[in-house]
mmCIF entry with sequence, helices, sheets and N, C-alpha, C, O atoms, coordinates in Angstrom:
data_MODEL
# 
_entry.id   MODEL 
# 
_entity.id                         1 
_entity.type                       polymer 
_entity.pdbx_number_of_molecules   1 
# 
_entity_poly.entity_id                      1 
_entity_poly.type                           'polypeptide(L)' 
_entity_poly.nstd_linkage                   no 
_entity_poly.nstd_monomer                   no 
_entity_poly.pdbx_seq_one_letter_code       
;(UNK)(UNK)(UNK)(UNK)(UNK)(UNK)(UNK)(UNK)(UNK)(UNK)(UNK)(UNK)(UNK)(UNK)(UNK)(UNK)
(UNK)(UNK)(UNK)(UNK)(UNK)(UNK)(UNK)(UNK)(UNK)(UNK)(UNK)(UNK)(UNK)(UNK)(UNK)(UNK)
(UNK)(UNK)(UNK)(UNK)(UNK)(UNK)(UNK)(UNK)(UNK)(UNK)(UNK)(UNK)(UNK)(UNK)(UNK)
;
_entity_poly.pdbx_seq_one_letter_code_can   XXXXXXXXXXXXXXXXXXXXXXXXXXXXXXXXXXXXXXXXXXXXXXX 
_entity_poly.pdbx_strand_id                 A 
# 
loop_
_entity_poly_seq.entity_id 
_entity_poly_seq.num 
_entity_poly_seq.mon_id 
_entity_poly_seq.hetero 
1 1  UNK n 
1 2  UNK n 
1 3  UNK n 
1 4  UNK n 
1 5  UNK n 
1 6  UNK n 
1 7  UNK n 
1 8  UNK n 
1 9  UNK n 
1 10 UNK n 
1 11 UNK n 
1 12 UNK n 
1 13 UNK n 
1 14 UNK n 
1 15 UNK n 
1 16 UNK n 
1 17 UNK n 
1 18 UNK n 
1 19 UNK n 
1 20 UNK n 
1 21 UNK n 
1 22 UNK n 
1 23 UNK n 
1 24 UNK n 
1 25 UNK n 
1 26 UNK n 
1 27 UNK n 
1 28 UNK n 
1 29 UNK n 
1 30 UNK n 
1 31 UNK n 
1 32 UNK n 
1 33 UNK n 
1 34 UNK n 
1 35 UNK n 
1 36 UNK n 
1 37 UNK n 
1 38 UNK n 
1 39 UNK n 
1 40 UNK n 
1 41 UNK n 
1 42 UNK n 
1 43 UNK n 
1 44 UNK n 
1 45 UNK n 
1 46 UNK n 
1 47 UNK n 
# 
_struct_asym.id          A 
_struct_asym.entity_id   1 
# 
_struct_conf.conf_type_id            HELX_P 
_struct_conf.id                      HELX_P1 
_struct_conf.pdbx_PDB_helix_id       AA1 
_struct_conf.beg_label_comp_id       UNK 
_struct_conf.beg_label_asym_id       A 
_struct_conf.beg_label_seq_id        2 
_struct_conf.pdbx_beg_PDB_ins_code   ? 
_struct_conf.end_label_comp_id       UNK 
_struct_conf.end_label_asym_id       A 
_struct_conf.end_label_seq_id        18 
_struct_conf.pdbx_end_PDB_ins_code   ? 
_struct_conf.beg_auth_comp_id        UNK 
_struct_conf.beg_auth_asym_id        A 
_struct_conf.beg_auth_seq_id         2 
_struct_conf.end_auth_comp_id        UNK 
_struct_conf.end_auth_asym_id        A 
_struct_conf.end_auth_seq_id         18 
_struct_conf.pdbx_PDB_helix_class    1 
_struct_conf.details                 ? 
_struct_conf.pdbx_PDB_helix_length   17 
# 
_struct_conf_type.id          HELX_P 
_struct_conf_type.criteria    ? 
_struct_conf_type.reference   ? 
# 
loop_
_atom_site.group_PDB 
_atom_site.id 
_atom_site.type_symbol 
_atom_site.label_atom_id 
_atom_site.label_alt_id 
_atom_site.label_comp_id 
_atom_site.label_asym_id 
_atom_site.label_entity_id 
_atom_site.label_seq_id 
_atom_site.pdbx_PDB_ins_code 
_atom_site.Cartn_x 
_atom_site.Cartn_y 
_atom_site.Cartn_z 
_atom_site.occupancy 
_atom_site.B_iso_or_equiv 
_atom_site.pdbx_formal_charge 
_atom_site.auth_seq_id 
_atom_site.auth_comp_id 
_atom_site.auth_asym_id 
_atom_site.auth_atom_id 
_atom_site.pdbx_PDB_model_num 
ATOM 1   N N  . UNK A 1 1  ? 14.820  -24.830 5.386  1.00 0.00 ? 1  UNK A N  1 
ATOM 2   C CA . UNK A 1 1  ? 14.133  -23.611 5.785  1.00 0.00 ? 1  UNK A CA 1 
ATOM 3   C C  . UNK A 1 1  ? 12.901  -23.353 4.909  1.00 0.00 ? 1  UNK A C  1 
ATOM 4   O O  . UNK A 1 1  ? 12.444  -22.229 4.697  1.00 0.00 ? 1  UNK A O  1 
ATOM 5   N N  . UNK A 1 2  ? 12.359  -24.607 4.376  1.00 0.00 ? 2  UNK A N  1 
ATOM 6   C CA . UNK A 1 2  ? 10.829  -23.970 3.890  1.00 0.00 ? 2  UNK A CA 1 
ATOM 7   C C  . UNK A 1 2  ? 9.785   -23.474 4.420  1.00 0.00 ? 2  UNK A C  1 
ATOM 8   O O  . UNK A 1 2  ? 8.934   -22.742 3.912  1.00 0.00 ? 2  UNK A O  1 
ATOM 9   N N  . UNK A 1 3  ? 9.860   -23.865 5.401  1.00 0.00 ? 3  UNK A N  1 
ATOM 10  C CA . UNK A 1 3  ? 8.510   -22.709 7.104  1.00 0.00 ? 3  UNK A CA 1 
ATOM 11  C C  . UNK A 1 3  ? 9.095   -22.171 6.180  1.00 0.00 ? 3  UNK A C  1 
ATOM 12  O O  . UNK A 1 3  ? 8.839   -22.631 5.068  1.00 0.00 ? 3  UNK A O  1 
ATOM 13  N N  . UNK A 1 4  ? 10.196  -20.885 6.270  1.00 0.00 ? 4  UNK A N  1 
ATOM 14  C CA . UNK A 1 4  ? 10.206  -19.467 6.626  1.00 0.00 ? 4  UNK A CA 1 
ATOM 15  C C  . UNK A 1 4  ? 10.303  -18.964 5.054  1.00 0.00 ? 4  UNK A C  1 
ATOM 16  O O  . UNK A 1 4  ? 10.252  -17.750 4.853  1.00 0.00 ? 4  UNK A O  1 
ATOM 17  N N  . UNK A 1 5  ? 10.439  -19.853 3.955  1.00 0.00 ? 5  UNK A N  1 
ATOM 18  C CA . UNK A 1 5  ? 10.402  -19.475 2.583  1.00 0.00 ? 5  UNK A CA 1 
ATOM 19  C C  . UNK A 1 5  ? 8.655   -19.547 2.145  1.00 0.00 ? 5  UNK A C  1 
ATOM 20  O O  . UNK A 1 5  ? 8.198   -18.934 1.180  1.00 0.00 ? 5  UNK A O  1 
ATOM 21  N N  . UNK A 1 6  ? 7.931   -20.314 2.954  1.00 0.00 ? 6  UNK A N  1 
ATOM 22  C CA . UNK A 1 6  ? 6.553   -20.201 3.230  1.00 0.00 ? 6  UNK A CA 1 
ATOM 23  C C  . UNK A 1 6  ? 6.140   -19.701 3.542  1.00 0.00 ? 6  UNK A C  1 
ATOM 24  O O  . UNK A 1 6  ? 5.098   -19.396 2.963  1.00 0.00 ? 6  UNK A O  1 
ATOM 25  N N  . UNK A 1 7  ? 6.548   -18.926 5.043  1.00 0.00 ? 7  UNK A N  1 
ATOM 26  C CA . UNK A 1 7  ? 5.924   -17.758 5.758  1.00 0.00 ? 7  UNK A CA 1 
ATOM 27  C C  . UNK A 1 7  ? 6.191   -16.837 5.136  1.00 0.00 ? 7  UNK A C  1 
ATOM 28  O O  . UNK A 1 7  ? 5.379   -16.053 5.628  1.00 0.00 ? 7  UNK A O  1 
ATOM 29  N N  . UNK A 1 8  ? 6.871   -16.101 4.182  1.00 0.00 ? 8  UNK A N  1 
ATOM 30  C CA . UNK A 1 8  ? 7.658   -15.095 3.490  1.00 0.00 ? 8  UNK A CA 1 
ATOM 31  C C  . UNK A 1 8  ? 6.354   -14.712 2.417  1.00 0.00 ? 8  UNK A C  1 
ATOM 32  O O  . UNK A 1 8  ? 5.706   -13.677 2.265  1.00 0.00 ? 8  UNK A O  1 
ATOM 33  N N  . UNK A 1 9  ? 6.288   -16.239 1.666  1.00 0.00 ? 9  UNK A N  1 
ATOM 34  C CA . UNK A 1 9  ? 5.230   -15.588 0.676  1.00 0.00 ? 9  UNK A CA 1 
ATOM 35  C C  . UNK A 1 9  ? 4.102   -15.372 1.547  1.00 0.00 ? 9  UNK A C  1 
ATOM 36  O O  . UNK A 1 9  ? 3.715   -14.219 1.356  1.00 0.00 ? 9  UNK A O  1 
ATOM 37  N N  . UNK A 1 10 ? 3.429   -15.925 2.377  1.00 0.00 ? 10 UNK A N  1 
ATOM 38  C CA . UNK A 1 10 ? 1.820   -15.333 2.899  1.00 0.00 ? 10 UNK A CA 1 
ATOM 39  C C  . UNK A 1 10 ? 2.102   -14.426 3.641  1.00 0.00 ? 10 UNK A C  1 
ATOM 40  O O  . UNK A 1 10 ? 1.091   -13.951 4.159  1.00 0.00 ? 10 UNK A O  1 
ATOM 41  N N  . UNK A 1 11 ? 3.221   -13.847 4.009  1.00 0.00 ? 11 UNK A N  1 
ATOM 42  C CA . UNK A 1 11 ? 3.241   -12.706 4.005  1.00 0.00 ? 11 UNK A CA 1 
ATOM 43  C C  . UNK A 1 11 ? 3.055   -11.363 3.062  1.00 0.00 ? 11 UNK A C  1 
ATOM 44  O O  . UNK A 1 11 ? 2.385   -10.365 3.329  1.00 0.00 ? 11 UNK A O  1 
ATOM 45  N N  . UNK A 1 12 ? 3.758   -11.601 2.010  1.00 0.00 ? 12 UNK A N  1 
ATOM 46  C CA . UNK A 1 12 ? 3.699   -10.848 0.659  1.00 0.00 ? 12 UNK A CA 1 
ATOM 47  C C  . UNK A 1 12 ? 1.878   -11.235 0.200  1.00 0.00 ? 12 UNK A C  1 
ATOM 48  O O  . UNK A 1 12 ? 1.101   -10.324 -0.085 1.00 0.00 ? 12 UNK A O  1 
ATOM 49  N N  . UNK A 1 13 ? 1.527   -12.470 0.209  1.00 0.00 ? 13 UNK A N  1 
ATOM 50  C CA . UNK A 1 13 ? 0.213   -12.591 -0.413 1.00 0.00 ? 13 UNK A CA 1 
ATOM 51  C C  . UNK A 1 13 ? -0.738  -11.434 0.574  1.00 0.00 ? 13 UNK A C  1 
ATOM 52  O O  . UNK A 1 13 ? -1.485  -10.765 -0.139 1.00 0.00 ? 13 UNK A O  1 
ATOM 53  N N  . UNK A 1 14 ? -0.837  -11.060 2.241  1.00 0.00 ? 14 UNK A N  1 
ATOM 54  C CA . UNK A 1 14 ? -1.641  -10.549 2.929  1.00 0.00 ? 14 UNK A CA 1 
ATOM 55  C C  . UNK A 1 14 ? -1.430  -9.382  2.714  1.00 0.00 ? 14 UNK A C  1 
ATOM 56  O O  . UNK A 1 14 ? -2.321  -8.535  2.649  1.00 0.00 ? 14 UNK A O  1 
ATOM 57  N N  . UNK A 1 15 ? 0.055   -9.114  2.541  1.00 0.00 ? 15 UNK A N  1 
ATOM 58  C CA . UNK A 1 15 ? 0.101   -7.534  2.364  1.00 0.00 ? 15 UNK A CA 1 
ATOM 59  C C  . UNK A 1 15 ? -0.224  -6.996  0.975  1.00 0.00 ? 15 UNK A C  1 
ATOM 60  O O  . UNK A 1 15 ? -0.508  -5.820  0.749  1.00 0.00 ? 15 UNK A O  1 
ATOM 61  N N  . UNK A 1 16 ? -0.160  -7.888  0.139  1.00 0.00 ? 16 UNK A N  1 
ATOM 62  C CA . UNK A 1 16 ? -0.902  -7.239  -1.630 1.00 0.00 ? 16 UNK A CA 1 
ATOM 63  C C  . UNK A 1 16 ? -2.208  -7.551  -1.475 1.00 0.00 ? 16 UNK A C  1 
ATOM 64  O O  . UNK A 1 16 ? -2.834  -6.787  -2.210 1.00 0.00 ? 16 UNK A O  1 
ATOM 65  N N  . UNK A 1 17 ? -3.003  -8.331  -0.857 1.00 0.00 ? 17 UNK A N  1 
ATOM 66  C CA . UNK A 1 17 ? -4.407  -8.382  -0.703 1.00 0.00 ? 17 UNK A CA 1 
ATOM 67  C C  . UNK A 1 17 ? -4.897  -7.144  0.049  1.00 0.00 ? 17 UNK A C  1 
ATOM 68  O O  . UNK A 1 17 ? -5.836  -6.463  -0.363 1.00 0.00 ? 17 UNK A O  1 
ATOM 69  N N  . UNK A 1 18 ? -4.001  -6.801  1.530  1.00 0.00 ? 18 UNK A N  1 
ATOM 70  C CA . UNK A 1 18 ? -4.416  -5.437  1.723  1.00 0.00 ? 18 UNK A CA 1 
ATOM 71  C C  . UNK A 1 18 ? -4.565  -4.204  1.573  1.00 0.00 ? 18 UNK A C  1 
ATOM 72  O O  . UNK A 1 18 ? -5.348  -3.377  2.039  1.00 0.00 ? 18 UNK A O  1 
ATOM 73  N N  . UNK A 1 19 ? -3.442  -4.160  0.632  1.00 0.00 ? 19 UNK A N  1 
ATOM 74  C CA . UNK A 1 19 ? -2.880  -3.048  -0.569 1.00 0.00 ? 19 UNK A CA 1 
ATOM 75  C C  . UNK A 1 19 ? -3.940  -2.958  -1.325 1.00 0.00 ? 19 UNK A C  1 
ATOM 76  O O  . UNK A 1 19 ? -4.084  -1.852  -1.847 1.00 0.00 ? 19 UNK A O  1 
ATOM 77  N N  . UNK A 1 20 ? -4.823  -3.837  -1.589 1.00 0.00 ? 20 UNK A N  1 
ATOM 78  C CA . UNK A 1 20 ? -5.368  -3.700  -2.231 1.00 0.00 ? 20 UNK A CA 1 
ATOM 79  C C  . UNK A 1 20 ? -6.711  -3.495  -1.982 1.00 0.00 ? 20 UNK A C  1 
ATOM 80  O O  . UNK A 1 20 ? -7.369  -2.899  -2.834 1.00 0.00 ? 20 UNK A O  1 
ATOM 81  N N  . UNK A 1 21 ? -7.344  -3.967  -0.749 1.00 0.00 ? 21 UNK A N  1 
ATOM 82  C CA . UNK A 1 21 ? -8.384  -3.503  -0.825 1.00 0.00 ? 21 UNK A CA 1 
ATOM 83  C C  . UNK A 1 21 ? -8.374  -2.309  -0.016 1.00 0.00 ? 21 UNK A C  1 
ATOM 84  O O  . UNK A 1 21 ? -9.247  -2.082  0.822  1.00 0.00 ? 21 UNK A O  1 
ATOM 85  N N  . UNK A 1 22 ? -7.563  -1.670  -0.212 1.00 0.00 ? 22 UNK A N  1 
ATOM 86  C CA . UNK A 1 22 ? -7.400  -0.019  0.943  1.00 0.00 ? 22 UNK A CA 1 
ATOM 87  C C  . UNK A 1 22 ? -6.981  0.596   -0.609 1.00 0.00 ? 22 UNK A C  1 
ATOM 88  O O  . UNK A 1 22 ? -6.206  1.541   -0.461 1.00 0.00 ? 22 UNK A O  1 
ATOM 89  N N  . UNK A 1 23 ? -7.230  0.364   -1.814 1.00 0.00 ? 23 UNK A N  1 
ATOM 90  C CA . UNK A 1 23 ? -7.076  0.904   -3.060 1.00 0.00 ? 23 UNK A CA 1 
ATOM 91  C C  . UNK A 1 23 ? -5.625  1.461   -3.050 1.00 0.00 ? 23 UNK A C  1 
ATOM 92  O O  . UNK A 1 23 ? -5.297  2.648   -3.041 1.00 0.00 ? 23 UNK A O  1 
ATOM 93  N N  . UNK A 1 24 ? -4.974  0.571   -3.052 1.00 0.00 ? 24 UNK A N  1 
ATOM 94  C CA . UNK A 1 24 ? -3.499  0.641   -3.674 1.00 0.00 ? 24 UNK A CA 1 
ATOM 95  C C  . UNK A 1 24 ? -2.493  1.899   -2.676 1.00 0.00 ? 24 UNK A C  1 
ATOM 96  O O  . UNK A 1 24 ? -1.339  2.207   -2.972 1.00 0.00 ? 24 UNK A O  1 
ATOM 97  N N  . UNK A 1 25 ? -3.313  2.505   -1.419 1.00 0.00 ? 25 UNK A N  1 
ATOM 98  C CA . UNK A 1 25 ? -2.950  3.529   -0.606 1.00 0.00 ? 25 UNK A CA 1 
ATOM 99  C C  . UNK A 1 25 ? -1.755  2.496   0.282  1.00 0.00 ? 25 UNK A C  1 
ATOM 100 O O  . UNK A 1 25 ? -1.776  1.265   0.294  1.00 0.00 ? 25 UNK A O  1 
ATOM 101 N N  . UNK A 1 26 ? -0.757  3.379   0.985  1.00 0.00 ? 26 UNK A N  1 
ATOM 102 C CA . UNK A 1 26 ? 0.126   2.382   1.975  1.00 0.00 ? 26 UNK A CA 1 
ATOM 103 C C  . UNK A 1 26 ? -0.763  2.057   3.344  1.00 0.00 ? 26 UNK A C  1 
ATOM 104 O O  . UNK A 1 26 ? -1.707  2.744   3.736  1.00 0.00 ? 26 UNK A O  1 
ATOM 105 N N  . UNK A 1 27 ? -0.309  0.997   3.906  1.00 0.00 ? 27 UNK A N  1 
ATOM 106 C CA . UNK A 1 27 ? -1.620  0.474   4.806  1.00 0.00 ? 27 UNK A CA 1 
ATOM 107 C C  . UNK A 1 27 ? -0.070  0.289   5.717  1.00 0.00 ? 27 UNK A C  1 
ATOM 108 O O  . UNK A 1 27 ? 1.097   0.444   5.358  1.00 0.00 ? 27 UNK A O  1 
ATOM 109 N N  . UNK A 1 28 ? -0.646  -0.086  6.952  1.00 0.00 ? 28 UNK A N  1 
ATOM 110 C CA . UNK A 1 28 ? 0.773   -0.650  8.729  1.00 0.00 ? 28 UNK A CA 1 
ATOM 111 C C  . UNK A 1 28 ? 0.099   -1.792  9.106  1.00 0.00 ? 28 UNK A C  1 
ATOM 112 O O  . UNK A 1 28 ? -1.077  -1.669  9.448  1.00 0.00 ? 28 UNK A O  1 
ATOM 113 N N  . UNK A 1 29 ? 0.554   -2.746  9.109  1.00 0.00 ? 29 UNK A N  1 
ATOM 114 C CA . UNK A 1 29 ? 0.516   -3.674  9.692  1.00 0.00 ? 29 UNK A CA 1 
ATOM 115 C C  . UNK A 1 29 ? 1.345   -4.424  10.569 1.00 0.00 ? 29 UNK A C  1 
ATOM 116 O O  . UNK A 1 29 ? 2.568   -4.331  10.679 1.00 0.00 ? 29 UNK A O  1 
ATOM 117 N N  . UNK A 1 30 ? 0.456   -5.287  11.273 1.00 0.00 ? 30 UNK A N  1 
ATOM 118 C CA . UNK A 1 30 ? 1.057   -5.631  12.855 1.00 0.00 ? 30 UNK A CA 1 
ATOM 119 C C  . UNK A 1 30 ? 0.673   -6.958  13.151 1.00 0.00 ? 30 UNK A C  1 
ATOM 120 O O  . UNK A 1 30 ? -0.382  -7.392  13.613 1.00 0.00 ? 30 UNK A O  1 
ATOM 121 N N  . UNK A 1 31 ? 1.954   -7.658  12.726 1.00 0.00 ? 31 UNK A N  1 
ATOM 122 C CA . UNK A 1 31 ? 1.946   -9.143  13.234 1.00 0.00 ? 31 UNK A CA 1 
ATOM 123 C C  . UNK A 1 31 ? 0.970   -9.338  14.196 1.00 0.00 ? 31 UNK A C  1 
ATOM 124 O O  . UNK A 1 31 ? 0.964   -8.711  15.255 1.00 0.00 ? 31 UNK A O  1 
ATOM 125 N N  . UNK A 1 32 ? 0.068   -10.247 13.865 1.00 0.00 ? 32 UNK A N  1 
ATOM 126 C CA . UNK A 1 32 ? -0.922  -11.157 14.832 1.00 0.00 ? 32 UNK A CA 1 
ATOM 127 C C  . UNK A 1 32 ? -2.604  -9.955  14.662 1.00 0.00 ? 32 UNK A C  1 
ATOM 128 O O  . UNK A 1 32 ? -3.701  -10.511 14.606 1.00 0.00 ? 32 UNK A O  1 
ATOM 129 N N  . UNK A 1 33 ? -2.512  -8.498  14.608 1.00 0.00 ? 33 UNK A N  1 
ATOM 130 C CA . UNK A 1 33 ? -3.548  -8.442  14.856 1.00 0.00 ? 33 UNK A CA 1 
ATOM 131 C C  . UNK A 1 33 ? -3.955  -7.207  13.559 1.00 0.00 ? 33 UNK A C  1 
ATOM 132 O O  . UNK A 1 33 ? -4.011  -5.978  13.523 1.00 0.00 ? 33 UNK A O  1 
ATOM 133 N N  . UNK A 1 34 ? -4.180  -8.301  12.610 1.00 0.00 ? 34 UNK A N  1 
ATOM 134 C CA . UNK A 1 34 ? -4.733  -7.514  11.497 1.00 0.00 ? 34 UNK A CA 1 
ATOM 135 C C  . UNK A 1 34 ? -5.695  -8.866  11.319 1.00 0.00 ? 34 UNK A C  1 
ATOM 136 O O  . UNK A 1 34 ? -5.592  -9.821  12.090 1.00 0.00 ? 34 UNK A O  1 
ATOM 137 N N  . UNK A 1 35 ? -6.889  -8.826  9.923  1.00 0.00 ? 35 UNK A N  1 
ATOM 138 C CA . UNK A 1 35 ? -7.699  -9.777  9.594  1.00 0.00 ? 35 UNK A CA 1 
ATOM 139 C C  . UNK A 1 35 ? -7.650  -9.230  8.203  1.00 0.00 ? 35 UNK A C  1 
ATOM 140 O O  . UNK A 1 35 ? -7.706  -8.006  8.326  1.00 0.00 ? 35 UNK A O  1 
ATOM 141 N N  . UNK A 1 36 ? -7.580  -9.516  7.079  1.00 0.00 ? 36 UNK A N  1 
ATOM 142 C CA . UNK A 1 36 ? -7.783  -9.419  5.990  1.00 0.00 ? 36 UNK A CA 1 
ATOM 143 C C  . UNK A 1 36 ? -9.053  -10.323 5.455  1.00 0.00 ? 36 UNK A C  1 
ATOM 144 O O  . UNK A 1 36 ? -8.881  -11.535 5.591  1.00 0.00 ? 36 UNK A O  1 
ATOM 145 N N  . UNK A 1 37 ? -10.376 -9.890  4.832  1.00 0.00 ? 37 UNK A N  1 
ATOM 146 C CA . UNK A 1 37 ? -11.471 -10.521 4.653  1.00 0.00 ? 37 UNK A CA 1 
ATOM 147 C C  . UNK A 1 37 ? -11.501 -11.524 3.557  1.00 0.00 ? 37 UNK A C  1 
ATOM 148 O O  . UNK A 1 37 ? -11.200 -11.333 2.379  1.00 0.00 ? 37 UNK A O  1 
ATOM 149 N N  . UNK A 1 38 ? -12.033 -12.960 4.293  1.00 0.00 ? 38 UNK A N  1 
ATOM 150 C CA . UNK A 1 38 ? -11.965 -13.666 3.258  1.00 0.00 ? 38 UNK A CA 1 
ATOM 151 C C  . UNK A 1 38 ? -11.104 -14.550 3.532  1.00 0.00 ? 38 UNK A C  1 
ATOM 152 O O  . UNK A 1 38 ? -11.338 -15.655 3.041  1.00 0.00 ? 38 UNK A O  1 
ATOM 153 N N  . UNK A 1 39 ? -9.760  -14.405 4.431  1.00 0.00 ? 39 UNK A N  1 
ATOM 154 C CA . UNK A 1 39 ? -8.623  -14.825 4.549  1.00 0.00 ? 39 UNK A CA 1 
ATOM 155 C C  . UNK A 1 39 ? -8.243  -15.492 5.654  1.00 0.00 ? 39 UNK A C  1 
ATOM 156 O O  . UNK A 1 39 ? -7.342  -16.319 5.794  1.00 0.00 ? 39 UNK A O  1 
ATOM 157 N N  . UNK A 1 40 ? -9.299  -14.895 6.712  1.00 0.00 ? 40 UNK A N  1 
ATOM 158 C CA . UNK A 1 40 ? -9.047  -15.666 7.995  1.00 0.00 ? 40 UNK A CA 1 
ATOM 159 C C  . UNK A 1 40 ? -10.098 -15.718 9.221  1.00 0.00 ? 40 UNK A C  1 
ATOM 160 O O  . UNK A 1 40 ? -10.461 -14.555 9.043  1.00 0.00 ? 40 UNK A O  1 
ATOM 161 N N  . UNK A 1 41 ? -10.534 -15.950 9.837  1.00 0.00 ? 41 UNK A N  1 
ATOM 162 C CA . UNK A 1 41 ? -12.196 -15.969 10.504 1.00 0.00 ? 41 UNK A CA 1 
ATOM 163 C C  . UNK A 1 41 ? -11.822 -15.267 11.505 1.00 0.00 ? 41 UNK A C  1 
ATOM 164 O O  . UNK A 1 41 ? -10.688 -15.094 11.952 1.00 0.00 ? 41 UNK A O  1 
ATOM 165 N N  . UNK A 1 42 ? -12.896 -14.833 11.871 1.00 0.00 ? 42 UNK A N  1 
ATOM 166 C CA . UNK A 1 42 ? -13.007 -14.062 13.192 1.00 0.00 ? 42 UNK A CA 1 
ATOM 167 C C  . UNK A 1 42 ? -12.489 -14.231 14.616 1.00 0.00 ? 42 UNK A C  1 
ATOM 168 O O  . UNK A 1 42 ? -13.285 -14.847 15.324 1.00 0.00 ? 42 UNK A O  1 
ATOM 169 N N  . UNK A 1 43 ? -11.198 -13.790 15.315 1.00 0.00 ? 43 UNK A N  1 
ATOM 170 C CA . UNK A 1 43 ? -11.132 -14.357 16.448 1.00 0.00 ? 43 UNK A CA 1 
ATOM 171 C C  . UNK A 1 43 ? -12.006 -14.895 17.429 1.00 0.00 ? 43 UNK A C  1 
ATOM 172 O O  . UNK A 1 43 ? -11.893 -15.905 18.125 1.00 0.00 ? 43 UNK A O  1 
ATOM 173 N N  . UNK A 1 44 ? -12.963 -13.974 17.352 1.00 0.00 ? 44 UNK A N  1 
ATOM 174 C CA . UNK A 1 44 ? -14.195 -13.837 18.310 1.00 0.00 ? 44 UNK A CA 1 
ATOM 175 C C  . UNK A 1 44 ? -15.140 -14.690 18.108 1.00 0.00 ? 44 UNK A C  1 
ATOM 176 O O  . UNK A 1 44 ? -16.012 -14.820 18.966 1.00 0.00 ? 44 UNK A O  1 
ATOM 177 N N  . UNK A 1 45 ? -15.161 -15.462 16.905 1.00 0.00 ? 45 UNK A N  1 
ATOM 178 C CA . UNK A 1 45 ? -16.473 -16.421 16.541 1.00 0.00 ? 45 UNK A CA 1 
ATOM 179 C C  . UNK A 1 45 ? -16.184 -17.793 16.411 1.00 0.00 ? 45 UNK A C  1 
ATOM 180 O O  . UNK A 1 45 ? -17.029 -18.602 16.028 1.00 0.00 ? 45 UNK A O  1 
ATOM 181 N N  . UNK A 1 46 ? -14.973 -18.106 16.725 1.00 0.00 ? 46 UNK A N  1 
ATOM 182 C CA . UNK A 1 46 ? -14.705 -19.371 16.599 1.00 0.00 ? 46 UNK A CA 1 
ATOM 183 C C  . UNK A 1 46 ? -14.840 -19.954 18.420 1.00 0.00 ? 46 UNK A C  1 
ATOM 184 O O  . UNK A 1 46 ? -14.414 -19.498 19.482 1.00 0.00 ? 46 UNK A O  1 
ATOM 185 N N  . UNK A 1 47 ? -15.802 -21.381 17.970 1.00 0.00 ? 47 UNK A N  1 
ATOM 186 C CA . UNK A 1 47 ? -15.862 -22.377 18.781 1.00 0.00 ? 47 UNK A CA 1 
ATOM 187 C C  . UNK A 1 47 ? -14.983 -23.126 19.699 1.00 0.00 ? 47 UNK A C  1 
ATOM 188 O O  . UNK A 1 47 ? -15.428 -24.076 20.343 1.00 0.00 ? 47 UNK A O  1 
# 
C-alpha cells in the first residue's frame, strides 16, 4: 500500500502549503478542484 502511504503525504504537503499561504487561517478543500501555486499548472493552459 505505498500509492496510498504516498497519496497521504501530498496530501498533508498541499494542505500545509495552503495553510499557509491563506496565513495560517483554516482554508476547505475539495478533492480535484483546488490549485495551489507553484504546485500544479493550470487546467486551462495545458496543450
Amino acid at each position: 500500500m505505498s500509492a496510498f502511504g504516498n497519496g497521504r503525504k501530498r496530501i498533508r504537503s498541499v494542505c500545509a502549503k495552503v495553510i499557509n499561504q491563506n496565513g495560517g487561517k483554516g482554508v476547505m478543500l475539495h478533492s480535484g478542484l483546488f490549485r495551489v501555486d507553484g504546485m500544479e499548472p493550470d487546467r486551462g493552459t495545458m496543450a
